[in-house]
N, C-alpha and C positions, 0 to 999 in steps of 0.2 A: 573394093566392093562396089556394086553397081545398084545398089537400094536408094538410090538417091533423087528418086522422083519428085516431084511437088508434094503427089497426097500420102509418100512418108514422112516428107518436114512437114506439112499439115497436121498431122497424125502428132508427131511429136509434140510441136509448138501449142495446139491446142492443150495438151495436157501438161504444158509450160503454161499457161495461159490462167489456170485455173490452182494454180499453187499457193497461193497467196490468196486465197478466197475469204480465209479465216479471218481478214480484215475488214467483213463485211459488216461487221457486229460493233467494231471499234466507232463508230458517232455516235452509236444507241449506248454506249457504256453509262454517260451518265444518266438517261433513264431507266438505263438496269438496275445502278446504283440505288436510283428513287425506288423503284419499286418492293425492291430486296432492302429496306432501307435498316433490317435487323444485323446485316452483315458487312464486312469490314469492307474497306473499297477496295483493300488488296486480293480479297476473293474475288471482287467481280471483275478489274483487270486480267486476272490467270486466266476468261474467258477470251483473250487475244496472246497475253504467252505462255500459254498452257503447250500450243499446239507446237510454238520452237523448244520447251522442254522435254518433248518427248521424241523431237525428230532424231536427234544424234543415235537414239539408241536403233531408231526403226532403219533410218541410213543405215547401222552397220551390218542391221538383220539381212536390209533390201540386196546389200554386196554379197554378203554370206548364200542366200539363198540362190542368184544370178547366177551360182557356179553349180548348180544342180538344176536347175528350172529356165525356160526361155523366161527372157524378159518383159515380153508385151502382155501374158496373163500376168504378171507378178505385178506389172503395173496397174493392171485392173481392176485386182484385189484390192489395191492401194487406194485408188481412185474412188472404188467403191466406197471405202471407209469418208473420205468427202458428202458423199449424197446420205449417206447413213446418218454422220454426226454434224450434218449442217442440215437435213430436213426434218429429224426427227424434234426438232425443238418445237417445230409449228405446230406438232400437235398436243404438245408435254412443255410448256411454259413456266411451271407455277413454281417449280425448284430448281434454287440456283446449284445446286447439287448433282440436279440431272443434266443443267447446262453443260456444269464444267465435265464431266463422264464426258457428254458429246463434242467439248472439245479435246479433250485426250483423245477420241474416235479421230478426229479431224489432225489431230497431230500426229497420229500411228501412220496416215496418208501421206504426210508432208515429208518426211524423210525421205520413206520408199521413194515417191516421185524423183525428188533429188537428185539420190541415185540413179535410179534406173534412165532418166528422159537424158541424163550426161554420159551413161553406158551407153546407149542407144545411140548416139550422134555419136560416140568413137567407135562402132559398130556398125554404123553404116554410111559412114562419111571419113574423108581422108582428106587431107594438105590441106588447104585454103578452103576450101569447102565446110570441112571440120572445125576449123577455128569461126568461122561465118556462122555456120549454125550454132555454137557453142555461147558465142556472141548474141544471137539470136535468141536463143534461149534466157540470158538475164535480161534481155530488152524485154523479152516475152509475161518473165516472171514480171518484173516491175512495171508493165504495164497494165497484166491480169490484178494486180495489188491496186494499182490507183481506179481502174474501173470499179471493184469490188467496192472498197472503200466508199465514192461516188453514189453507186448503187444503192449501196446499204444503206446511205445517210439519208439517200432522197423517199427510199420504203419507210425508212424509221417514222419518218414525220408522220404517218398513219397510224403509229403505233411500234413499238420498240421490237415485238417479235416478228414484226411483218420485214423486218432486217434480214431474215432467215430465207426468204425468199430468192434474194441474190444468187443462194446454191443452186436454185433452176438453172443457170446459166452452166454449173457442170453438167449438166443432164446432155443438151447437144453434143457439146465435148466427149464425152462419154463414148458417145453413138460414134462421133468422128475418127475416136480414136480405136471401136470396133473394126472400122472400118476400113482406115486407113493404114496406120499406125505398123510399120514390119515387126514381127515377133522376134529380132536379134541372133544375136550369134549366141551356140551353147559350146565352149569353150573348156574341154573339161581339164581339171588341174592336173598337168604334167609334171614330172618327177626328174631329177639329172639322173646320170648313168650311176652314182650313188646312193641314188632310192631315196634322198631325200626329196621333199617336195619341195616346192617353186619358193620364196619366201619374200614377203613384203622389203622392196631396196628399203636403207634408210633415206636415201635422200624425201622416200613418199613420208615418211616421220618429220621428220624436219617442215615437210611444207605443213604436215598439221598443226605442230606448234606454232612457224610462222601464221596460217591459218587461224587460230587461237587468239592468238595476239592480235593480230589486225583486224579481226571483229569485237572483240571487246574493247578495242579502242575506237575505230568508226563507228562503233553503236551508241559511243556517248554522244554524237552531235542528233542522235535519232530520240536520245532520252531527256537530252537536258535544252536542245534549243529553244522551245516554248518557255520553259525557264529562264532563260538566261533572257530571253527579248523581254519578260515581263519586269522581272527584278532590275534591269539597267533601264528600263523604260524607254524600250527599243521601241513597243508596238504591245498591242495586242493579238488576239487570238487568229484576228487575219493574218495582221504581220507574220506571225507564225508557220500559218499555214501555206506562204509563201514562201518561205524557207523550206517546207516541206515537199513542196511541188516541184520546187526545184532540184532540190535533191531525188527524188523520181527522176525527174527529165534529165537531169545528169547520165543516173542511171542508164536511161535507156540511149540515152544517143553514143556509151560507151558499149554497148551490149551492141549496137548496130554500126559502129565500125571497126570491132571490135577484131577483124582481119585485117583491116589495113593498119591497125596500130599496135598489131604483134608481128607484121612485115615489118613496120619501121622498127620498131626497137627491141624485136625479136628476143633473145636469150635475157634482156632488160626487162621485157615486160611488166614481171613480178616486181620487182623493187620502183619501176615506173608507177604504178597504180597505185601503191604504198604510199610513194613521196605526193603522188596528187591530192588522197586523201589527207595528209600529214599538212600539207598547203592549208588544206579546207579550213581542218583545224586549227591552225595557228590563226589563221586569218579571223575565223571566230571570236576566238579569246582577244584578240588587238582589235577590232570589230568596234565602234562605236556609233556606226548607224546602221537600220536595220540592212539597208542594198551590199552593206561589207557580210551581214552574216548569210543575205540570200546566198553570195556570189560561194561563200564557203562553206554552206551546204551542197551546191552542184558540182564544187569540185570533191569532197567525201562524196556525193553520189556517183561522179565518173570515176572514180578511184575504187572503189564499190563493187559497179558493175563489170568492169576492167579486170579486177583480181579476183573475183570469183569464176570466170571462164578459163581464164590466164592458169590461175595454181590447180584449177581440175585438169586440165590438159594436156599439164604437166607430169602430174599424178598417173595422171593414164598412161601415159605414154614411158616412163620411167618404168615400170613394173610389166614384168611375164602377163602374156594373152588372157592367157588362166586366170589371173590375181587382179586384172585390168579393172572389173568392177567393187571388189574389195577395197583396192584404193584409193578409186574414189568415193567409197562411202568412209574412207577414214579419213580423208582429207573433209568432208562433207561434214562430220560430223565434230571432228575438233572444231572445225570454224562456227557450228551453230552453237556447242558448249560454250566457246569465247562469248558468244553474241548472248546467251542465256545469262551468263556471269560476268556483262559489262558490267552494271552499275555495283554491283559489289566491290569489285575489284577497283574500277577507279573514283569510286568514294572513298574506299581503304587508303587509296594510295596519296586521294587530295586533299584529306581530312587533315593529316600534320600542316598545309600552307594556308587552309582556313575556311570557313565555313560559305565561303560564296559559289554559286553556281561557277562563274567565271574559270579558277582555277582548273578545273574540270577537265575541260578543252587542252588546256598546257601541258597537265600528266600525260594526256592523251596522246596530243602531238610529240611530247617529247619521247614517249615510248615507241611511237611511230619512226621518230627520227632515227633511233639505234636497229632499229629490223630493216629500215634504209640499208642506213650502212652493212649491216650485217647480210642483208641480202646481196645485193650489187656489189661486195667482195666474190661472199660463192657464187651468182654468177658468169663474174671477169673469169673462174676458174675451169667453169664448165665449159664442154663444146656449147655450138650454137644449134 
């Protein structure tokens, strides 16, 4: 396919760009806290992950519907819900209740994008190109996150709803992605000479549980590092948020070689990006100054940004033409449920070794360690 102009990755990447917006509100948390000070702090948190609880279901709608409807309006719709439930605050403030509705608005977006901005690059981009843009894309998302982020903190100081403002910055976007943006292949679902239809391979199953697993396990060094630097009296809330940064810039410099490091270690990939984050981790937990947990936050952040291009890729390209977007909103959306159900899960799991933040990281790593192995068996088995 020959859609592979500038102002289609333009197109695209802007609306990578703006995914992670819902992060704009996270410095104003705790004077949202103050203000709502009648409500639990865990209500006012679900105003940043309200919006990954409701992605996995919109990811599987956004694949569903891609196989009846072009892509580029389905995106829009999507996108829409952004401007909707990130501006409508500025004028309806006064309930934390009408907040949280606007971030469910704001999460019913986050999915579809998901889907759709990684249908879209296997749709209009092929070999080395495809994996480049693919790559492009989490550089894109974690960088539209730390700008938002930035943004938001620096409005907030005026005032905690002036946070809401940041969403201006989808509005160009928006326009961009009118503009530029190709409206995708319509693909419609084919059938064998047996009349049954196309069916999801398992091997695209498999990577959603690996998917699963590897974000409820990377997500513990996103939940627990400010913890863990406080309680070992690694640092405070700077220190932290140097761990934080880094893990972003991780991110994005795997998102942006993100081609030449699926050349090098090609059908490895997957189990490659795994073990870096699994590195991170371990290095966390044995960590006793804060520059050992920066270092092991950027590699969980290149590991990160690595396996989330890597196993959609994969997904895509495993599965019938037809089923192409389906796949990867189920790959999409196992991985944002792990991320949703990190701290449960390995709280559950580090509560029998004892009440420290510390441990945390080990269950983590060590459950990393066996999807290692378990990956990098299947695979040696698979072609390349």
């Amino acid at each position: 396919m020959s859609k592979n102009g500038a102002k289609a990755k333009t197109g695209i990447l802007c609306a990578c760009f703006v995914m992670m917006s819902y992060l704009a509100v996270s410095p104003a948390l705790s004077d949202i806290a103050a203000h709502f000070s009648d409500a639990a702090v865990s209500a006012v948190q679900m105003l940043i992950t309200l919006p990954t609880l409701i992605a996995p279901a919109t990811a599987l709608l956004a694949g569903k519907l891609s196989e009846r409807f072009y892509k580029k309006p389905l995106l829009l719709w999507f996108m829409g819900a952004y401007l909707v439930g990130g501006l409508l605050p500025l004028a309806f403030s006064q309930s934390l209740v009408f907040l949280l509705f606007c971030a469910g608005v704001v999460g019913v977006g986050t999915g579809g994008m998901m889907t759709l901005t990684a249908a879209l690059i296997c749709d209009c981009f092929s070999g080395k190109e495809q994996d480049r843009m693919m790559g492009l894309q989490a550089a894109f998302i974690s960088g539209g996150g730390m700008v938002f982020t930035l943004l938001g903190g620096a409005l907030a100081g005026s005032g905690w709803q002036r946070a809401y403002l940041a969403y201006l910055l989808v509005v160009p976007a928006f326009v961009l992605v009118i503009l530029w943006m190709p409206r995708g292949d319509l693909v419609r679902e084919t059938t064998h000479e047996s009349g049954k239809k196309a069916k999801i391979p398992a091997f695209v199953w498999l990577l959603g549980v690996v998917g699963f697993l590897f974000y409820a396990c990377q997500n513990a060094f996103n939940t627990n590092a400010s913890l863990l630097m406080t309680e070992s009296g690694l640092g405070d809330t700077q220190e932290a948020s140097v761990a934080t940064a880094l893990n972003t810039f991780g991110g994005l410099l795997s998102g942006i070689l993100l081609s030449q490091l699926t050349a090098i270690f090609k059908k490895y990939a997957v189990p490659v990006s795994i073990a870096a984050s699994c590195a991170g981790l371990f290095l966390t937990f044995f960590g006793t100054a804060a520059p050992v947990i920066w270092i092991g936050g950027f590699l969980v952040g290149f590991g990160f940004s690595m396996f989330t291009p890597a196993g959609t890729l994969l997904a895509a390209r495993s599965a019938p033409d037809s089923r192409r977007s389906t796949a990867i909103s189920l790959f999409s959306a196992c991985s944002n449920i792990g991320s949703a159900l990190s701290p449960p899960i390995v709280n559950a799991l580090a509560a029998p070794f004892g009440a420290g933040v510390r441990v945390k990281f080990l269950v983590a790593a060590v459950i990393l360690c066996v999807v290692v192995a378990g990956t990098t068996l299947y695979s040696a088995r698979r072609r390349a």
